[in-house]
C-alpha atoms as one frame of an Amber mdcrd trajectory, in Angstrom:
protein
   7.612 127.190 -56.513   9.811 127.706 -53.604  13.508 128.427 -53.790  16.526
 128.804 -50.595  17.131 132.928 -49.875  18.033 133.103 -45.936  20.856 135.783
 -45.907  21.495 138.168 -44.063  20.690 142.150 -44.388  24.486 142.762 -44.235
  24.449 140.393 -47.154  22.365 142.768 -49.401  24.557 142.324 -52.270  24.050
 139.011 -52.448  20.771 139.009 -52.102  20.805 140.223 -55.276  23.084 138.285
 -56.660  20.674 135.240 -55.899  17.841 136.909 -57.124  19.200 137.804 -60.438
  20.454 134.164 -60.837  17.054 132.736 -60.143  15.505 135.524 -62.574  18.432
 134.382 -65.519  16.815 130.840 -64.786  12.790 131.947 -65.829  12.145 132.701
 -62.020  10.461 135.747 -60.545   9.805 136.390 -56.756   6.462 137.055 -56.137
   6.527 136.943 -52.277   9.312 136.478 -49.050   6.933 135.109 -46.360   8.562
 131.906 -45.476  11.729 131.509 -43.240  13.791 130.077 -45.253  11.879 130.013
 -49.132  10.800 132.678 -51.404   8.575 132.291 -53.489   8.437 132.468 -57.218
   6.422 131.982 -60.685   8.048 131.001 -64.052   8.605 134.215 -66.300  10.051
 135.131 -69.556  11.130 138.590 -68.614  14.302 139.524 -69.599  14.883 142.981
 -68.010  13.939 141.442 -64.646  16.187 142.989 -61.691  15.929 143.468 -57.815
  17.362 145.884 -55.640  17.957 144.650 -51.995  18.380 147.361 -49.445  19.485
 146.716 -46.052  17.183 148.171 -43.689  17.050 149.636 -39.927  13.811 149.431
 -39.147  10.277 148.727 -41.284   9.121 152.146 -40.563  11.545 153.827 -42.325
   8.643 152.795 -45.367   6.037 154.323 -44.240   2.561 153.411 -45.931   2.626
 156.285 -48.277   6.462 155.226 -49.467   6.128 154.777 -53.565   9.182 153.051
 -55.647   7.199 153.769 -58.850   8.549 156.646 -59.579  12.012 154.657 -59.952
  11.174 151.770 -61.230  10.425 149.328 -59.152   7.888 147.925 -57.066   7.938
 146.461 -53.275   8.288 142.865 -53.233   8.226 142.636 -49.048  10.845 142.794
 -46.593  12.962 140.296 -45.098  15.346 139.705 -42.798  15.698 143.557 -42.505
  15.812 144.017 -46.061  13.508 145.941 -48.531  13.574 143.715 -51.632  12.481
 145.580 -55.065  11.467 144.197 -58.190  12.144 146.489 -61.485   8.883 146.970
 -63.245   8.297 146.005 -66.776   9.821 148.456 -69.594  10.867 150.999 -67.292
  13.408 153.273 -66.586  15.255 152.576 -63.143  16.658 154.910 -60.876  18.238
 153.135 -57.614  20.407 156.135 -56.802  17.006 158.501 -56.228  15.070 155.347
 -54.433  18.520 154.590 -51.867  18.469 158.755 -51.575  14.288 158.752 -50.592
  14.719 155.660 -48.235  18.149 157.894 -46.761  16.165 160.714 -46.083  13.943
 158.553 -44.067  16.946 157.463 -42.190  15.940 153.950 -42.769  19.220 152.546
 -44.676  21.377 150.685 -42.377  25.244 151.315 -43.261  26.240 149.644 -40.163
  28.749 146.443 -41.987  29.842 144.948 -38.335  26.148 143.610 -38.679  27.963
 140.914 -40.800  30.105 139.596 -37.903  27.143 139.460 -35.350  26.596 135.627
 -36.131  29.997 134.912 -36.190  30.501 136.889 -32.544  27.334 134.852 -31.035
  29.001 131.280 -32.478  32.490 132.083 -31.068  30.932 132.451 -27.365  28.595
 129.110 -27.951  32.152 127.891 -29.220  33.713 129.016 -26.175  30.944 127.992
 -23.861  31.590 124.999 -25.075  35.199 123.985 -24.292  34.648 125.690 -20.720
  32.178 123.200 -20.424  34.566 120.199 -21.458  37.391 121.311 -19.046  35.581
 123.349 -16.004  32.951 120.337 -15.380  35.136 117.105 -13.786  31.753 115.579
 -15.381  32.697 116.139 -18.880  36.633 115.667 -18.251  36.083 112.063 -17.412
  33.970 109.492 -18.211  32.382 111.393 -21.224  31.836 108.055 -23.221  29.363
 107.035 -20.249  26.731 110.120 -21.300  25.169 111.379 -24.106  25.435 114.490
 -22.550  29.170 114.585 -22.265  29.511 112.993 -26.137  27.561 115.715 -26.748
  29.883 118.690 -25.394  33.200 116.602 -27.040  31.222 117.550 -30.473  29.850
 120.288 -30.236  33.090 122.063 -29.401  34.942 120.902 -32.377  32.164 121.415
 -34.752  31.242 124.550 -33.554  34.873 125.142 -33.763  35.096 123.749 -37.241
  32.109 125.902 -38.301  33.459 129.256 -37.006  36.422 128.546 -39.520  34.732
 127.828 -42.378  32.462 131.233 -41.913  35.615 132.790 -41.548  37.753 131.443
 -44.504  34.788 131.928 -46.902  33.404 135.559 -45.123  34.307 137.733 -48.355
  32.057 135.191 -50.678  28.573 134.807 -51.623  28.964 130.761 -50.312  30.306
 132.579 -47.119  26.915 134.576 -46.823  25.097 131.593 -47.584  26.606 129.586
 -44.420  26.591 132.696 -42.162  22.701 132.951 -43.111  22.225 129.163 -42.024
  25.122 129.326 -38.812  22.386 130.634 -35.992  19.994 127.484 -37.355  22.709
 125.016 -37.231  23.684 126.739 -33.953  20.120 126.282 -32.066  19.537 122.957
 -33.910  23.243 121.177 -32.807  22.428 122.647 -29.252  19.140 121.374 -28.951
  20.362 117.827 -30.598  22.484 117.709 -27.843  19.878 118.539 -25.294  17.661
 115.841 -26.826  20.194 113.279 -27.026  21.085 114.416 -22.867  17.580 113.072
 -22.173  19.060 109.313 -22.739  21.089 109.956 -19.327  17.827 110.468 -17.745
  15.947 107.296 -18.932  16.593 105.583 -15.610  13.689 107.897 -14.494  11.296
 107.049 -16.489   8.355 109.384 -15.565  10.735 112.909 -16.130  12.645 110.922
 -19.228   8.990 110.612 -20.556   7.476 114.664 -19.532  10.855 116.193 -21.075
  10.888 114.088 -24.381   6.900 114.742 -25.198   7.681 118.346 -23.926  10.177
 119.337 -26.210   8.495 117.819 -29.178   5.374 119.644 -28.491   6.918 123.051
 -27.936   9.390 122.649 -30.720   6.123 121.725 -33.003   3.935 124.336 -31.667
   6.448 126.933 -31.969   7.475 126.583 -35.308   4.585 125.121 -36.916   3.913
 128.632 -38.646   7.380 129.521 -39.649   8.481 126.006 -41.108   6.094 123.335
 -40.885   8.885 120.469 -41.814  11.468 122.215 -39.538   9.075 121.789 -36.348
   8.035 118.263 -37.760  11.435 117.327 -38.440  12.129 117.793 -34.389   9.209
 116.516 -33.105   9.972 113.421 -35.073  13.680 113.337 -33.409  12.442 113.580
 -30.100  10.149 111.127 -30.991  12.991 108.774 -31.655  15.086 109.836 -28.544
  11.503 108.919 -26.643  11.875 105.394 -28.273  15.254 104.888 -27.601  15.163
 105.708 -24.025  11.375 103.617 -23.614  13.441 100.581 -25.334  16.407 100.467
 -23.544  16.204 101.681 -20.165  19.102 101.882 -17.443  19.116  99.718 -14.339
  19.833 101.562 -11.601  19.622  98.931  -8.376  19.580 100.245  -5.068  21.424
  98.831  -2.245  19.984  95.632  -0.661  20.709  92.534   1.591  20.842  89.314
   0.878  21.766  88.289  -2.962  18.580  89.365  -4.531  20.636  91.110  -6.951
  22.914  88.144  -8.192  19.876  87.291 -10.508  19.812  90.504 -11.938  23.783
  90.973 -12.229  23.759  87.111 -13.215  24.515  88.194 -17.062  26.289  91.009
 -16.847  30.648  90.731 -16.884  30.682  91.194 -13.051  32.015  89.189  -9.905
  29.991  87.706  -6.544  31.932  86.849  -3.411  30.930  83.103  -4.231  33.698
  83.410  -7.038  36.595  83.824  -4.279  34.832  81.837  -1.320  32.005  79.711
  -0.599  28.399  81.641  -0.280  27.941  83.534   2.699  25.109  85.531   3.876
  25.577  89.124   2.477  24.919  91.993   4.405  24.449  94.202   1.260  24.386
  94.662  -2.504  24.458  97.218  -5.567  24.083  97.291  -8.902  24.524  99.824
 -11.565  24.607 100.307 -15.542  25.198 103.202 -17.149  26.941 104.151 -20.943
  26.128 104.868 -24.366  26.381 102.968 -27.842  30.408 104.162 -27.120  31.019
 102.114 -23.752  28.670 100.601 -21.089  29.790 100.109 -17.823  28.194  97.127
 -14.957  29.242  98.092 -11.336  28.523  95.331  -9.083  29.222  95.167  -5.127
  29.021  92.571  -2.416  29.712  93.072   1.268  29.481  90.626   4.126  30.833
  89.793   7.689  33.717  88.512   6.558  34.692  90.346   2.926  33.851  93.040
   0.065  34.140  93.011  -3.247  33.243  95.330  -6.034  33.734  95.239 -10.099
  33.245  97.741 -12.713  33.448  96.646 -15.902  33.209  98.468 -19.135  32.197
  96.950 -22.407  33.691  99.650 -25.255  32.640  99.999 -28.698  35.949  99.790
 -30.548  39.728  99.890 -28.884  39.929 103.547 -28.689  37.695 104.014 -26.263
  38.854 101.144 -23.950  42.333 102.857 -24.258  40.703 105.974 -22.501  38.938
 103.961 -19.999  42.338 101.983 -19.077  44.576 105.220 -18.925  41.731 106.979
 -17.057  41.918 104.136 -14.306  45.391 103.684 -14.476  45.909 107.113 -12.757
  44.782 106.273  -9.657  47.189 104.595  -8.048  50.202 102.794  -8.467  49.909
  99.813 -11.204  52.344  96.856 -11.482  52.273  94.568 -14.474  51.631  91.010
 -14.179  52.668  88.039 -15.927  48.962  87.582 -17.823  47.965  89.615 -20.474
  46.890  93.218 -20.017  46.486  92.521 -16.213  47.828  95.035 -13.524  47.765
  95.151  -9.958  47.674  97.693  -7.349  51.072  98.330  -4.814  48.298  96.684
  -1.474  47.450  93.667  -4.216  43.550  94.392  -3.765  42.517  95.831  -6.940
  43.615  94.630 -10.198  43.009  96.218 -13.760  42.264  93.803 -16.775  41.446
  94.414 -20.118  40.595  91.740 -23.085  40.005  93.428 -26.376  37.661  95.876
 -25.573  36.324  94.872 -22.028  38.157  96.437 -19.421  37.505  95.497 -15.472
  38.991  97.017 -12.382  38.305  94.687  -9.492  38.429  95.545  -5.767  39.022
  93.018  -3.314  39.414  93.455   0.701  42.114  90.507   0.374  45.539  90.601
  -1.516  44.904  89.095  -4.910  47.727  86.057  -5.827  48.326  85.372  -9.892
  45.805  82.295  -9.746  43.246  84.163  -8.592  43.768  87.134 -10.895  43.799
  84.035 -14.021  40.602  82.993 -12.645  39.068  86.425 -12.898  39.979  86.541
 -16.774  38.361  83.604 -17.274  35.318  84.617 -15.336  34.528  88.172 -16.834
  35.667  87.686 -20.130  33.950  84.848 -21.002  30.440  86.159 -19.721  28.575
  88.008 -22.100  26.502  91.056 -21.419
């Protein structure tokens, strides 16, 4: 049977402490090959002890190295650690095993070893919130990528996680997380480069070679040190591949004529036929791009004689179309209007409406009068993406 024993060399002593709990409970390790299992047979011993001794290096027990003499006998090593098992019946002697593996220069005494995972997560930690505030990406708009989601949590709960390794340091729970922190580390980061891959989806064909990539590396990699770790991740990226396959962006390039109106036809957007009667066009966009936290249509229209452009954003709760409203609200100078949640720029040519969560900011080349701004509420919020 297989039981949990990642720690930590610098965590010797409660290495021990684990392994004489499991050995109270009728276990005894038998071997320490797995990455994160050791594994045991049921016993009835009840002298059964271990002595874990932080190591520097595995030739400091060299072939001809015998514990018998003291007591015990070599279990394996891991995670720079010798781990010794007391033999049957006899009579132990850690003090003269510690002094022969001393002589050897092979104990490691070094105890700053403990904050080495703490040290690498407060630079990821770091990393992080340069990221978020350094990158006018990630400082605006973040609720548009998965990417930018991504850095917004990983800072706090790499934040989060550095304090809770350091409020429980001194404990045996402590040297349990700190054991685990570099996995969650590399597993959160490469979450978050999995769940990045959604931005890409408009491009198919690299969307597709990254996903499978990933998955196949991941699985490759650590297929021989944790088969259901390097399953588990080739399954997520499995599911990212879905998602992406399933719900692709529509990323329109520019075009004459209205050959995008069909395409734009159901999304909360505007045409120049709403303000005037159709006219030829002499070009067209049209753009999605979000998350499940906000999706936002950008539509434009430009003829002879006018332009006009919409972006609308359709946000999962209020929250988020609060950020999206003060976001737009500082460019430029807003005043209010007599209709609900309705603003309008100092020239009269843009206006900024919301509706529960649906928020719009319309550009028009002409000034905007209250009628028409009434007639745009009705328009986009009664369309439904």
């Amino acid at each position: 049977m297989k039981r949990y024993l990642y720690l930590f060399s610098s965590d010797s002593k409660h290495m021990e402490r684990r392994l004489d709990a499991l050995a109270r409970k009728g276990l005894e390790l038998i071997a320490v090959e797995r990455v994160f299992t050791g594994e045991f047979k049921k016993s009835s011993r009840q002298d059964l002890s271990y002595a874990a001794i932080p190591m520097k290096h595995a030739a400091a027990l060299p072939p001809h190295f015998d514990p018998l003499p003291y007591g015990y006998e070599l279990v394996g090593g891991y995670n720079n650690m010798a781990l010794f098992k007391a033999l049957p019946c006899a009579k132990l002697d850690r003090e003269r095993l510690e002094k022969q593996i001393f002589c050897n220069e092979g104990i490691q005494t070094n105890s700053m070893m403990r904050f080495g995972p703490l040290i690498a997560l407060l630079i990821v930690t770091v990393f992080f919130f340069l990221l978020s505030t350094v990158i006018p990406f990630y400082q605006r708009g973040w609720y548009l990528s998965y990417s930018g989601i991504c850095v917004h949590l990983l800072r706090w709960f790499f934040t989060g996680l550095l304090g809770v390794n350091l409020i429980l340091l001194p404990s045996y729970l402590g040297a349990w997380l700190r054991g685990l922190t570099p996995w969650i580390t590399s597993a959160s980061i490469l979450a978050g480069v999995l769940l990045g891959l959604l931005d890409l989806r408009q491009d198919q064909g690299v969307f597709l070679l990254l996903a499978v990539g990933i998955a196949i590396a991941c699985l490759l990699g650590l297929w021989r040190l944790c088969k259901g770790i390097g399953a588990g991740i080739a399954a997520f990226s499995a599911l990212i591949l879905v998602l992406g396959l399933m719900f692709p962006q529509i990323d329109a390039e520019q075009m004459s004529g209205t050959g995008l109106r069909s395409m734009a036809a159901k999304a909360p957007v505007l045409t120049l036929a709403s303000f005037r009667p159709d006219e030829p066009l002499e070009g067209s966009e049209y753009q999605t791009r979000g998350t499940l936290l906000a999706k936002r249509y950008s539509y434009t229209e430009v003829s002879a004689e006018a332009s006009l452009s919409t972006e609308t954003y359709c946000c999962a709760d209020r929250w988020i179309s609060n950020l999206v409203v003060a976001e737009l609200k500082e460019y430029g100078r807003w005043q209010e209007t007599e209709l609900e949640e309705t603003w309008i720029s100092a020239s009269g040519k843009t206006a900024l409406l919301r509706a529960g969560t649906e928020v719009s900011l319309v550009s028009y080349s002409e000034y905007m009068d209250l009628e028409q701004l009434s007639m745009l509420r009705e328009t986009l919020f009664s369309t439904t993406p």
